[in-house]
BAGUSE-424806 format. One record per residue: residue in one letter; x, y, z of N, C-alpha, C, O in turn. Coordinates in steps of 0.05 Angstrom, whole numbers, plus 5000, padded with zeros to 4 digits. Layout:
N
AXYZXYZXYZXYZ...
This chain:
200
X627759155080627858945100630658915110632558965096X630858835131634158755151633858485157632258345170X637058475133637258245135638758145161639458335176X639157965168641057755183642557615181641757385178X645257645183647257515180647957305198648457375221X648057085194648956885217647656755230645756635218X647856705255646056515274644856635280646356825287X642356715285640256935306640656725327640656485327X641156995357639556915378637457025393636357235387X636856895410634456825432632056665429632556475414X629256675439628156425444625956595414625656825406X625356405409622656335384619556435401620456585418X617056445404615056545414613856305418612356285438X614456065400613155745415614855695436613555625456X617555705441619155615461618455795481618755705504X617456085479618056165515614156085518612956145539X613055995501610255955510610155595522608555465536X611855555514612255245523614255275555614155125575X615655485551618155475574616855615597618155605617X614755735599614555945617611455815636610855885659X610155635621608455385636610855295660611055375683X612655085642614954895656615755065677615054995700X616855255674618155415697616355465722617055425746X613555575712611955615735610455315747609355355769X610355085738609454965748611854795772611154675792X614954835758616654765779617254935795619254845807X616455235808615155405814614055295841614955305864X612055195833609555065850610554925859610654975883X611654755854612954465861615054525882615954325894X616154765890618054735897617454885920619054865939X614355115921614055225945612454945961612954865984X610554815944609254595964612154465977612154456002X614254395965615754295972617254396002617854276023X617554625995618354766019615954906045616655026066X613754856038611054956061611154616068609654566086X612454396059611554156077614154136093613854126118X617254126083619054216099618754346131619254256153X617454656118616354766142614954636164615554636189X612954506150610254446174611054146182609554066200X612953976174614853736178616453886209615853836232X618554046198619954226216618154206245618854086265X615354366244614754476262613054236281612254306304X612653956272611653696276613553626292613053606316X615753576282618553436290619653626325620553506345X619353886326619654086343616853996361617053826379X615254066357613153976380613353606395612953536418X613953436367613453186376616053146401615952996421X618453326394620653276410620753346437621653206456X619153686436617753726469616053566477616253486500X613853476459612453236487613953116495613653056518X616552996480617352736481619352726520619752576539X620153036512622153206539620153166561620653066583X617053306552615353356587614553056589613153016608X614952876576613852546574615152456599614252416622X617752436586620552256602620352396624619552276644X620852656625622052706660619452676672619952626696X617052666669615652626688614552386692613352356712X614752166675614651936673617651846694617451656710X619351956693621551736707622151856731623851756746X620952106738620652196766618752006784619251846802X616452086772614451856783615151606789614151506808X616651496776617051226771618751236797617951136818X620951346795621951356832620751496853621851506875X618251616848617451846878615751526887615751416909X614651456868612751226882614051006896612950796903X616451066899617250846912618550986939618850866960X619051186937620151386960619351306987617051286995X620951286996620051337031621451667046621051807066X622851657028623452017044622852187011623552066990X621852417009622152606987623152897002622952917026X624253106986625453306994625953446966627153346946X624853686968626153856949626054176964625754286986X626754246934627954606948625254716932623954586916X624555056944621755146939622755256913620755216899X624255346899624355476871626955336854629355346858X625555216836626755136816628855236793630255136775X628155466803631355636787632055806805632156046801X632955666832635555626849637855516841637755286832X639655616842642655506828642555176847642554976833X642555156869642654966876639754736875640054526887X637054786861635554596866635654356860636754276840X634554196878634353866875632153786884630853916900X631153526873629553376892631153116892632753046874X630652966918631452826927630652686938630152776961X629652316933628452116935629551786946630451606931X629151766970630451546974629251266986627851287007X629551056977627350836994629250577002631650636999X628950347011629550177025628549867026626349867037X629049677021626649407023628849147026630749097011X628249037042629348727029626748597025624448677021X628648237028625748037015627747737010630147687005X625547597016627447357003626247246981623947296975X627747116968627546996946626146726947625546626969X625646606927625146356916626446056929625745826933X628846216932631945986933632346036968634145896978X630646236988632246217012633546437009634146567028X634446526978636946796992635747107001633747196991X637047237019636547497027637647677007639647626994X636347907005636148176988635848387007634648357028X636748547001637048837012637648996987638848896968X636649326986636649466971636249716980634049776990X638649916976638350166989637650366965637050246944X637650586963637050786933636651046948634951106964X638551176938638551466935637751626910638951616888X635851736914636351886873635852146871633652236878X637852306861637252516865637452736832639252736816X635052896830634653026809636053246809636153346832X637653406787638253706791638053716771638653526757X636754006758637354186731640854286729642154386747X641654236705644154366692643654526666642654416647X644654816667644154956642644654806619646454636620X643654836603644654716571644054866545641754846536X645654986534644455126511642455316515640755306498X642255456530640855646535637955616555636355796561X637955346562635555246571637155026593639555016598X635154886603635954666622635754336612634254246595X637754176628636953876632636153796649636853926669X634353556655634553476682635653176687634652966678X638353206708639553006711639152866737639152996758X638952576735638352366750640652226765641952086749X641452236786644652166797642851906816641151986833X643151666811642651436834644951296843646451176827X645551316876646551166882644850916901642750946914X646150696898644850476910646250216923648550196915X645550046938647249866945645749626948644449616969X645549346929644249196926645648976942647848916932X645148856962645948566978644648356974642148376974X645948106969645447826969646447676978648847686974X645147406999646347317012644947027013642846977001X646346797032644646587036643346657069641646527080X644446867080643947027112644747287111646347357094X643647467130644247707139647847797140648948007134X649247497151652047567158653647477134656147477137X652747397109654447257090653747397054653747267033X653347677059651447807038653847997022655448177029X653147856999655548056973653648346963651348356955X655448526967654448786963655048906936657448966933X653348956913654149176885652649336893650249326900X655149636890654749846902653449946871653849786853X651850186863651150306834652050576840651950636863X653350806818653651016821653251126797655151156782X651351186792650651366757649551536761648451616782X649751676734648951936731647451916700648751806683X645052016694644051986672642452316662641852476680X641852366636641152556630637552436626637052246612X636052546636632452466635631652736615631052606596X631552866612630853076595632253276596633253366617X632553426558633553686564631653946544629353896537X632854166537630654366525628454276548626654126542X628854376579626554546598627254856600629354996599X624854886604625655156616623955236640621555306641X626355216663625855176679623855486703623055516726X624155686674623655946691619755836695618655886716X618955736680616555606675615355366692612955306691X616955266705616255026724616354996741617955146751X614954786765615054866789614954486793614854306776X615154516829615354326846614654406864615454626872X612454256878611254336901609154126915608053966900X608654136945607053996953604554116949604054346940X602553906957600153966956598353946981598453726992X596454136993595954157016593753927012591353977009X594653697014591953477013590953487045588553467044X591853507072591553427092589253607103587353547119X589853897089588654067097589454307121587954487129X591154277126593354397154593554647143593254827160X594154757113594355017103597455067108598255297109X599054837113602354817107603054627089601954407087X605354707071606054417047608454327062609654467078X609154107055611353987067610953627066608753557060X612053517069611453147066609053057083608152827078X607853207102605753067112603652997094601952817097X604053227068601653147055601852967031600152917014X604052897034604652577025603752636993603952416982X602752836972602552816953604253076934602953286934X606453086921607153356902606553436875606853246859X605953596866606453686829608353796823609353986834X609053666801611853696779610253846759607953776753X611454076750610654186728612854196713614654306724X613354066682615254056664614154216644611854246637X616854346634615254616606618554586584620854666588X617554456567619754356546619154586519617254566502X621254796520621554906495623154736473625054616483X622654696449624654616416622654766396620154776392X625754926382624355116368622255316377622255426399X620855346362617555516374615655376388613855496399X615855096389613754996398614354956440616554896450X612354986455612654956483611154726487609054726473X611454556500609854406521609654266543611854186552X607454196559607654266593606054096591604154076575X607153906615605353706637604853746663607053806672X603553756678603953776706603253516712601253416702X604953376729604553016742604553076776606453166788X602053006788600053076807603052706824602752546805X604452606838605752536851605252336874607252356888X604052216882604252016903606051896917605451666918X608651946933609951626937607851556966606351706979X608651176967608750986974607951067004605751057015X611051177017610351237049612351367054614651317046X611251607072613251827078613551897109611551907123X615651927118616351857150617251617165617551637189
């Protein structure tokens, strides 16, 4: 027989039958852990593109319907495209006072990270007065970011031949926005069918 001098090492046959459960079950624990990561990840990525084709077509609308002039360019990944939306109103008030309200607003894509934004530039000029000849003017000049991650090779702007003439252009008083929001792997796309108010 051989003897042994000293401390023996390594594990006993109850310890790696006890150790080798533990290990694999934190194992498990740690791929569920990481397949919900993942599918969290890929939640968070889609919820953020709707969130992109939401806004810009929600706050386009929100100004085309009030438009009295609209204008844009036919392809959207033109270095220079825009649309461009402008309307007009006064009104009196409660109190006797006069209002006036002018609005320019104009949309352009700017590269960003490999994809596009779409930015909202309004200028405007709000008047108040107790008459026509006695009216204080705040002028507005901003610039705001409405969505970014588009990609714009994917989207369009265009009229719609509602009149029937078989030409697009403002007579037919109605356009579609198509928004296409890449984050991460996930894509998604609205198209918002456009109305304004009155055109001409």
């Amino acid at each position: 027989m051989k003897c042994f001098k000293g401390k023996e090492e390594g594990f006993t046959l109850v310890e790696l039958l006890v150790a080798i459960p533990i290990i694999g079950l934190l194992g498990l624990a740690t791929g569920a852990v990481l397949i919900q990561l993942l599918h969290s990840d890929r939640i968070s990525h889609r919820m953020a593109a709707v969130r992109q084709v939401q806004v810009a077509g929600d706050r386009v609308s929100q100004d085309a319907v009030q438009a009295q002039s609209v204008t844009f360019g036919d392809n959207m990944t033109s270095p220079g495209w825009s649309l461009n939306l402008s309307w007009s109103g006064d009104w009196t008030d409660n109190t006797g006072d006069y209002h006036t309200r002018v609005v320019d607003v104009t949309y352009t894509l700017v590269a960003a990270n490999g994809l596009y934004e779409l930015q909202r530039h309004e200028v405007a000029e709000n008047a108040v007065g107790p008459d026509w000849d006695h009216m204080t003017v705040t002028p507005r000049n901003i610039t705001t970011t409405v969505a970014d991650h588009l990609d714009v090779g994917q989207m369009s702007c265009q009229w719609v031949d509602t009149n029937g003439d078989g030409e697009l252009n403002e007579e037919d008083n109605t356009f579609t926005l198509k928004v296409v929001s890449v984050v991460g792997t996930k894509t998604e796309e609205r198209t918002y069918n456009i109305s304004p108010r009155s055109l001409g």
